[in-house]
N, C-alpha and C positions, 0 to 999 in steps of 0.2 A: 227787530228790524226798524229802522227809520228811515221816512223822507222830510231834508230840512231845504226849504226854498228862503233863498234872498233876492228881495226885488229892488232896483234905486230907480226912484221917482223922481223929477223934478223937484219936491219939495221933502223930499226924505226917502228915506228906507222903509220897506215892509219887510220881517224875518218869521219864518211862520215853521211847524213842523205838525208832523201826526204825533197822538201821546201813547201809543202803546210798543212797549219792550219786553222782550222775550227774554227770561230767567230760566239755568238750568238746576233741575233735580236729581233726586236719583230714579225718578220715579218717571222724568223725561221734563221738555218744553214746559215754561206756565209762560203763559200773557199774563201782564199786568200794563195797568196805567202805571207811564212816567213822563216826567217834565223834563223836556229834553233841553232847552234854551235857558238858557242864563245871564243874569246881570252882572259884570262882573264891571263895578265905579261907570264908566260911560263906556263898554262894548255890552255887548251881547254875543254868547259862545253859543255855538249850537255843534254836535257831532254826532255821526254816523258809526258803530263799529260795536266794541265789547263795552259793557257798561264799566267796570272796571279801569280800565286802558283810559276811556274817556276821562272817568274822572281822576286819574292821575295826571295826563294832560291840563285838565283844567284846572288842577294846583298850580300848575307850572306855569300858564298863563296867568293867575290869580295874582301872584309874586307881583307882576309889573303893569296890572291893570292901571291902579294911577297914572304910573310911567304915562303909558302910551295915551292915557285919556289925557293928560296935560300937555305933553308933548309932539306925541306922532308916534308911527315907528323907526323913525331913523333916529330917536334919542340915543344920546351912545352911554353904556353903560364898560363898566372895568370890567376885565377878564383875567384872572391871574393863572400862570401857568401852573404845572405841578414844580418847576423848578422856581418861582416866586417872581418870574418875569410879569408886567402888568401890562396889559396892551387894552385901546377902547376898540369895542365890537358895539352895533344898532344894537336892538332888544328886538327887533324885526331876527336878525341874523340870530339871536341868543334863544327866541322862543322857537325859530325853526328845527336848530341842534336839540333842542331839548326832546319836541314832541320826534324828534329823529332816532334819538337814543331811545327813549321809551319805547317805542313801537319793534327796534332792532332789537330790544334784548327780548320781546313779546315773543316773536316768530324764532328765535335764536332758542328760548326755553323752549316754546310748542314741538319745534322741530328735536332736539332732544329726549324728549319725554315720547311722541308719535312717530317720528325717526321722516318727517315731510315739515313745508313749513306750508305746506297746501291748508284753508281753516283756520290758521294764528289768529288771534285774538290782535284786533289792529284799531286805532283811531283815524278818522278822515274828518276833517274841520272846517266849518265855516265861522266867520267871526265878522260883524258887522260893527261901525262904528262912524263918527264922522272925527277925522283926522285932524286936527286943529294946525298941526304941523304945514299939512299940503293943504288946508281949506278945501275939503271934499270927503262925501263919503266914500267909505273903503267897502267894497267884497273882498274880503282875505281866505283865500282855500289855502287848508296846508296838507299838505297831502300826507300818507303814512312814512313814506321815504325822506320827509324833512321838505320836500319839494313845495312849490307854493306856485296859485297865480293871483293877479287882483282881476278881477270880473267888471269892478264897476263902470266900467268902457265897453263891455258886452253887454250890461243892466240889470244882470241875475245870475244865481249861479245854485246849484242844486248837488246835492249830496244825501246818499241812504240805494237804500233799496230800488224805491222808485223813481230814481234820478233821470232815466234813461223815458221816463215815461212824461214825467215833466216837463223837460225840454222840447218834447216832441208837441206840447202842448203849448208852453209860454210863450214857442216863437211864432205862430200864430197871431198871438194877440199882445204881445211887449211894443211898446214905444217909448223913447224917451222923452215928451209927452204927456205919462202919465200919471196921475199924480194919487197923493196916501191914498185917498179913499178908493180910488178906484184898483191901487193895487192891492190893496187888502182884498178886497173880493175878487180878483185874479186869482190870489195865495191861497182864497179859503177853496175855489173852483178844482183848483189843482190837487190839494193834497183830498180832498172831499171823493174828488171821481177815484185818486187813486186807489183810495181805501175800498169804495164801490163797486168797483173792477175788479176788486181781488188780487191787487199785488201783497205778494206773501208778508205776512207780519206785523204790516200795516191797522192802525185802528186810529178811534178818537177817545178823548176826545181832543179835537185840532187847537193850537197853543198859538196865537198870534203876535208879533210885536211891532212897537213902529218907534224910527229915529227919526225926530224934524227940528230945526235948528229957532228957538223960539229965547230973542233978547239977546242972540249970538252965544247962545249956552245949548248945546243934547238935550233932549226932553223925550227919553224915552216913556214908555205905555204899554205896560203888558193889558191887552184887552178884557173886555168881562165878559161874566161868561153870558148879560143880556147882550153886552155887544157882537160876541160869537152868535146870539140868536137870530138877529137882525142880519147878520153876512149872509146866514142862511137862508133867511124868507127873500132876502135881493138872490142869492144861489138858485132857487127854485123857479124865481120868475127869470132871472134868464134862458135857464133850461128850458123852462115852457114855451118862451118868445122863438128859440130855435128849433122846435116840435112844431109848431106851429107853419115855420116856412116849409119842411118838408111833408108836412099833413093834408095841410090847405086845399084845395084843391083851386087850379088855376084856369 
């Protein structure tokens, strides 16, 4: 199971997820750590679903990471038909069809095999990057039906398990506003409580990453793991600051 959070700040992006994924046996469930966020030329992939699925999906995005890191996603790429007709289609429109077909022949097999398509083995996707095309950062959700929204005019957007939990949390405390450092320690608060809480599946250890626009070039930063240290000793001392107000005595 996973929760993957994207936050746009002022001065960039924060992309962050929990590291642990659930493998099956014959023998039932294993946890294991997994790196769910990826580099792929200037985005960052991150997904919610089967581990498999995912990473078919993100071959399929891999193809045209340049593409859209140079360009945008409205670059228009050839499409030829099966009769040799050739028409231009975005790579926004080409990666939607794609992660569309994969996910429909998923639940198309599952249902076959189970006689439901309740369970199919599916991908849900977020994909962060700064757009050179529109000059802005993008939230790209692509949902398992090919469907898609962009977030970054909401400021965040959340996919996995604990999404519904996240949300309930972010908007509390999201401003547009606010900037890397402080949303990194939102991202890390977030996926931290969910795991603490006990939403199902969920583990660490928590994978951070940040986009900021430095020379008018990306300059992505997967964090370390002393920088993960320090999110946490600022994590604790907020928690304690807000124990504090309700303990106190007034």
């Amino acid at each position: 199971m996973t929760l993957i959070i994207a936050i746009k700040c002022k001065d960039g992006l924060v992309f962050a997820s929990d590291g642990q994924a659930t493998s099956f046996s014959s023998g039932g469930p294993i946890r294991q750590k997994y790196k769910k966020i990826y580099k792929i030329e200037d985005l960052l992939f991150g997904a919610a679903g089967t581990i498999g699925v995912i990473q078919r999906c993100m071959e399929e995005v891999r193809k045209f990471g340049k593409l859209i890191s140079e360009e945008g996603l409205n670059a228009p790429i050839e499409e030829r038909s099966p009769e040799g007709k050739v028409t231009l289609i975005s790579v926004r429109d080409k990666i939607r069809h794609l992660i569309f077909s994969i996910n429909k022949y998923e639940r198309e097999r599952h249902k076959d095999f189970h006689g439901t398509e309740e369970g199919a083995p599916v991908a849900n996707i977020l994909i962060v990057f700064y757009d050179k095309g529109e000059k802005k950062f993008r939230i790209w959700h692509i949902l398992p039906d090919g469907g898609e929204e962009f977030l970054e005019e909401l400021g965040y957007g959340c996919t996995g398990i604990g999404d519904t939990f996240a949300h309930a949390f972010i908007k509390d405390y999201y401003n547009p506003e606010l900037n890397v450092e402080k949303g990194k320690v939102l991202a890390y608060r977030i996926i931290k409580d969910a795991i603490e809480i006990g939403a199902f599946g969920l583990g660490e250890p928590i994978d951070i990453w940040t986009v900021k626009i430095v020379n008018e070039k990306p300059e992505i930063h997967n964090l370390t793991s002393d920088e993960i240290l320090a999110l946490n000793d600022t994590y604790l001392l907020w928690k304690e600051a807000e124990r504090k107000i309700f303990t106190e005595k007034t």
